[in-house]
N, C-alpha and C positions, 0 to 999 in steps of 0.2 A: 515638210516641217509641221509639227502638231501643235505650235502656238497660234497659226491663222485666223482670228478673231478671238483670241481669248481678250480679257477686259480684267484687268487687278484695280481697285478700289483701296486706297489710304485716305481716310479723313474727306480735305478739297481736291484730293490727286487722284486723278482716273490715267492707267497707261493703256494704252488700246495695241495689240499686234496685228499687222498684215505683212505677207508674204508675196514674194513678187520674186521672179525668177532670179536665185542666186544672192537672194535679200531676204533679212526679217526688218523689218519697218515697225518702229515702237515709238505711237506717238503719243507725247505727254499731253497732258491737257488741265484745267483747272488751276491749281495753289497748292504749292507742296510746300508747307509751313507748320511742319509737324516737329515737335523739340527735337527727336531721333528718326529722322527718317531712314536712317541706314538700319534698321529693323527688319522693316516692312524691302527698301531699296536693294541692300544685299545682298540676300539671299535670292531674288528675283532676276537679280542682273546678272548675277553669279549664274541661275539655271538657262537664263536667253544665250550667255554668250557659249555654255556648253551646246544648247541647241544648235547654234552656230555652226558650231567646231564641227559637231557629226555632222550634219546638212553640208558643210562647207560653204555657210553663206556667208554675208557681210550681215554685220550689224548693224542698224540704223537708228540713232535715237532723234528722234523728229521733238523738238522744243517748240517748234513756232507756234505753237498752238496756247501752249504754255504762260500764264496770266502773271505768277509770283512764282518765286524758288528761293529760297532763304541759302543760308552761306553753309549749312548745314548739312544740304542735298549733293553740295561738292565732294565732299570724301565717298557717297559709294560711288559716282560718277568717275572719279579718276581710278578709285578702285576696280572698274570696271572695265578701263581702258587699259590699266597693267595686267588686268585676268585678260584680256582680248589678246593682247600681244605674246602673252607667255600661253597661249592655247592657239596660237595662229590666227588669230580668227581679226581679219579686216572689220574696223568700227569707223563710221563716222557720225561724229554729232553736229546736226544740222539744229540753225536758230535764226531767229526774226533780226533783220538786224535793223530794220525800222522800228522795232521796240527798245529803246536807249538802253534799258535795264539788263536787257539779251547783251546786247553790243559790247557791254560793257564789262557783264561774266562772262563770255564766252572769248572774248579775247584772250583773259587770263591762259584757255586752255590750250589755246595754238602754240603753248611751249611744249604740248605733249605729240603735237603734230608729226610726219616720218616722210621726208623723200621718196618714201615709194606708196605711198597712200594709202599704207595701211592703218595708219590713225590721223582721220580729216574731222576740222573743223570748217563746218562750211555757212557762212553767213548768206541767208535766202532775201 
């Protein structure tokens, strides 16, 4: 895969990719608190999970790192979890779940959850 250390930059939101056999690893980091983050989010999430798709890897969005995320950053998020499923492409999003704030959005999304674990939410 040819995302393995790329680095994309919005505002307070750095996403970092690593690769690990059969995984792209996307960890957020900083404060995504931008009015539109599906901008800059979109189109990005949109190109990892086709990277995906050709690699045939899992997608990983790694939050724990993650300090703020406004209610905003959800729409390309799930958006990103219906392009995963309708490209095949295995997603899970991993989150802090001793950060109250994480525990608390990320519950929300275990109704996107699949029996066969092709879209996991996993509290670390």
């Amino acid at each position: 895969m040819t995302d393995a250390g790329r680095r994309w930059h919005q505002g307070a939101l750095t996403l970092e990719a690593h690769t690990a056999p059969g995984e792209l690893r996307v960890v957020w980091s900083g404060r995504s608190d931008e009015r539109e983050p599906a901008r800059f989010l979109a189109p990005l999430l949109a190109e990892l999970v086709e990277t995906c798709r050709s690699a045939q890897a899992r997608l990983r969005l790694d939050f724990t790192a993650l300090e703020f995320m406004n209610s905003s950053t959800f729409t390309p998020i799930v958006k990103a979890i219906a392009d995963s499923r309708s490209a095949g492409v295995a997603i899970a999003l991993e989150y802090a779940q001793a950060k109250r704030w994480q525990a608390l959005s990320f519950s929300a999304l275990r109704t996107f959850e699949t029996r066969d674990g092709s879209v996991a939410v996993l509290g670390r």
